[in-house]
C-alpha positions as CSV (number, residue, x, y, z in Angstrom):
1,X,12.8,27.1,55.6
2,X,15.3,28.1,58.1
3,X,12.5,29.0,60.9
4,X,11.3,25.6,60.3
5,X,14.5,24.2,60.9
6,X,15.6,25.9,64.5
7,X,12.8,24.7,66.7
8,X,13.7,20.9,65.0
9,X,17.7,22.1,66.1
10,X,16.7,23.1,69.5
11,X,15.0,19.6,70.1
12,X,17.9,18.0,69.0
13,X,20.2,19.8,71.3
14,X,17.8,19.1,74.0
15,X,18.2,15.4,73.3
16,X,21.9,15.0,73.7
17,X,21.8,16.6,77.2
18,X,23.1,14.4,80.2
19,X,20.9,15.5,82.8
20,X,18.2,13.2,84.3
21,X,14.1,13.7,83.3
22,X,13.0,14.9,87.1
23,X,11.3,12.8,88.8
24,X,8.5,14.4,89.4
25,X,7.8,14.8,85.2
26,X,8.2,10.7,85.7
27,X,5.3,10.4,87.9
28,X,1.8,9.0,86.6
29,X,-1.0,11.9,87.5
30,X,-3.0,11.4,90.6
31,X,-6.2,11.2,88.6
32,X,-4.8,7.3,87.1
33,X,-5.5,5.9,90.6
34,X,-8.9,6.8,91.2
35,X,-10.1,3.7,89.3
36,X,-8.1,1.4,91.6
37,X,-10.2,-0.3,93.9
38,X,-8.9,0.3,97.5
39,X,-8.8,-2.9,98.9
40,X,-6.5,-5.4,96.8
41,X,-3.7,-8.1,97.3
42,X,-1.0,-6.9,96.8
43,X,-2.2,-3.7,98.9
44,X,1.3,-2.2,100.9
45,X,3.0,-5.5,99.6
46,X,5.6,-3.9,97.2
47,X,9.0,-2.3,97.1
48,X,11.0,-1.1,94.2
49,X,13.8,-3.4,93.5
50,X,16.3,-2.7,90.4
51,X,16.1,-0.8,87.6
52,X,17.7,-2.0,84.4
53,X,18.3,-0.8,80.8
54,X,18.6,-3.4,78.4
55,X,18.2,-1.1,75.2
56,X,21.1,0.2,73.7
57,X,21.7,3.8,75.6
58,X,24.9,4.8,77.0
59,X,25.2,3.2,80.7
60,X,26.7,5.9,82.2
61,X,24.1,8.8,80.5
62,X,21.7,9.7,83.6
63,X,18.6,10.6,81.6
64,X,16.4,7.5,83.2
65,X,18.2,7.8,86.4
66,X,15.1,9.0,88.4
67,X,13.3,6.4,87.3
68,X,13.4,4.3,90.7
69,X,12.4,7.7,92.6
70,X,9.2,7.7,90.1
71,X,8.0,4.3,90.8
72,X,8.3,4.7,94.2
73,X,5.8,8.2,94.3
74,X,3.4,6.0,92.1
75,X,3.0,2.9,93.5
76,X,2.8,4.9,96.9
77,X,0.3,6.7,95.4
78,X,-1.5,3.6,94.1
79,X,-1.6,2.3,97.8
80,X,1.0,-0.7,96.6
81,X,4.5,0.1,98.0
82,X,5.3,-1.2,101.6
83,X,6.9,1.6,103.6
84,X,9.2,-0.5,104.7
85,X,11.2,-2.2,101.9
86,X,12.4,-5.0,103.5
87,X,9.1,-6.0,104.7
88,X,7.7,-6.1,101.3
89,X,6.5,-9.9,100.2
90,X,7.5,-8.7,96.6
91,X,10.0,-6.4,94.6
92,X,9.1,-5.4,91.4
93,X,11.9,-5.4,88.7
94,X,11.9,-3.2,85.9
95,X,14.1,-3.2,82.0
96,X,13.5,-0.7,80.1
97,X,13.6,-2.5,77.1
98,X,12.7,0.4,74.8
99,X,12.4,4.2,74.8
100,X,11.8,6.3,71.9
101,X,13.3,9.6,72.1
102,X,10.3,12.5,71.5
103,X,9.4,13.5,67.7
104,X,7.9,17.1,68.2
105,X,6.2,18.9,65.4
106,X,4.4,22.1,65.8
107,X,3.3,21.8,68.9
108,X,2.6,18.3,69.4
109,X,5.7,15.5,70.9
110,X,5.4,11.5,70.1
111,X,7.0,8.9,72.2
112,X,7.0,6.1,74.3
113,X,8.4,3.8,76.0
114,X,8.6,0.0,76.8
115,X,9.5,-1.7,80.1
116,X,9.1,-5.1,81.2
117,X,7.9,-5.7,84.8
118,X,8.8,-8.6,87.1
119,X,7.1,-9.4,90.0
120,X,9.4,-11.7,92.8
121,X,8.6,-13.0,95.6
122,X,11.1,-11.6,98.3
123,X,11.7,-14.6,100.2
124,X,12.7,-17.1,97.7
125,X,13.4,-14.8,94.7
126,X,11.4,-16.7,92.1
127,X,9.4,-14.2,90.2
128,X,5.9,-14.7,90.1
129,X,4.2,-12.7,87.2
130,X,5.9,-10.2,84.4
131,X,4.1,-7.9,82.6
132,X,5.8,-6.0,79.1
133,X,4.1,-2.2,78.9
134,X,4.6,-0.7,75.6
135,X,2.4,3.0,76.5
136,X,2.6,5.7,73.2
137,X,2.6,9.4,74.8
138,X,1.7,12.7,73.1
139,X,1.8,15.8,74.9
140,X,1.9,19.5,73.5
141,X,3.8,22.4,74.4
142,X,3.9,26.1,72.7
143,X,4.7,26.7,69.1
144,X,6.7,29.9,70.4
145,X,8.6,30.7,73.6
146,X,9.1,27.1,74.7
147,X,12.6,25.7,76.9
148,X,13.2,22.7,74.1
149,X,15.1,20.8,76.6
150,X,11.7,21.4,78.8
151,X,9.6,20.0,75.9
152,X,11.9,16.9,75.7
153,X,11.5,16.0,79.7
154,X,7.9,16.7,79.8
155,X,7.7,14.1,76.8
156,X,10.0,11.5,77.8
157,X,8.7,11.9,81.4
158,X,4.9,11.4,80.5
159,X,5.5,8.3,78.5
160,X,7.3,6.5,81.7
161,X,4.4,8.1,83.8
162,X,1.8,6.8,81.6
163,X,3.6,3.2,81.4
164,X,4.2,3.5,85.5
165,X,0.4,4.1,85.9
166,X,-0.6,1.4,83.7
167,X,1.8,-1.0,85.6
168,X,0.0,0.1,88.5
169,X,-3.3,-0.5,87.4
170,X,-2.9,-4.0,86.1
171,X,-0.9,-5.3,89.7
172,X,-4.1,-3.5,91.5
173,X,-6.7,-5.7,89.6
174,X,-4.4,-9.2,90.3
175,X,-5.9,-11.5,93.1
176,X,-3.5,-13.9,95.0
177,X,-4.5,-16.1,92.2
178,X,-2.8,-14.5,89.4
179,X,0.1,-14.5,91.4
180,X,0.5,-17.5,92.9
């Protein structure tokens, strides 16, 4: 019973720490853009504007602070970010409205995350389509020999990568008709 119970300690621990998920663990994999049709609207139109939490999570705790830094890598990926922000015809807002903290169980971590998107338009501010993502995540890691506060970032990272590349996706397919 009590070798049972570490591994579920460990995670725990892991949970509580105050150090951001790395951006890079944040990112959606290469492989989600491949689908995406190079030539789009809203092709170099984007930059990242805030970040929020609206769920209940300590303000000050940095754990989603890299959050901005992953959206930005995406959507770059994706072909959608303007290199130059404040050329951009539209920001894209993001509330993390939900976020549920890994469940790991030999070998296997479930969690996910829900963010709500909103499109403005830079100029006037109006926002001009919002999207909620709700994305589940599993990954797996190691019965034995595995950094628990690792497990926990890889987790939590690849449900906001998931829900980044999904974001991603959907803006690709919209035509200036969906957002207008």
């Amino acid at each position: 019973m009590l070798k049972k119970l570490i591994p579920l300690c460990l995670l725990a621990l892991a949970a509580c720490t105050n150090n951001p998920i790395p951006a890079h663990m944040m990112e959606p994999r290469e492989q989600s853009f491949k689908q995406v049709d190079g030539n789009y609207y809203l092709k170099g139109k984007l930059a990242i504007g805030d970040v929020i939490r609206s769920l209940e999570w300590q303000e000050d705790d940095p754990f989603f602070n890299n959050l901005p830094f992953a959206l930005q890598r995406g959507f770059n990926a994706a072909g959608l970010l303007n290199q130059n922000a404040s050329d951009a015809e539209y920001h894209l807002l993001s509330d993390i409205k939900d976020f549920q903290m890994p469940s790991c169980m030999f070998g296997s971590c479930e969690t996910g995350c829900a963010v709500e998107y909103t499109l403005v338009e830079a100029k006037s501010g109006d926002p001009v389509y919002r999207e909620l993502v709700v994305v589940p995540h599993t990954s797996e890691y190691p019965l034995f020999g595995a950094n628990s506060t690792m497990v926990i970032y890889e987790a939590a990272g690849g449900a906001f990568g998931e829900n980044i590349a999904h974001i991603a996706q959907s803006l690709a397919r919209k035509t200036e008709a969906d957002i207008r």
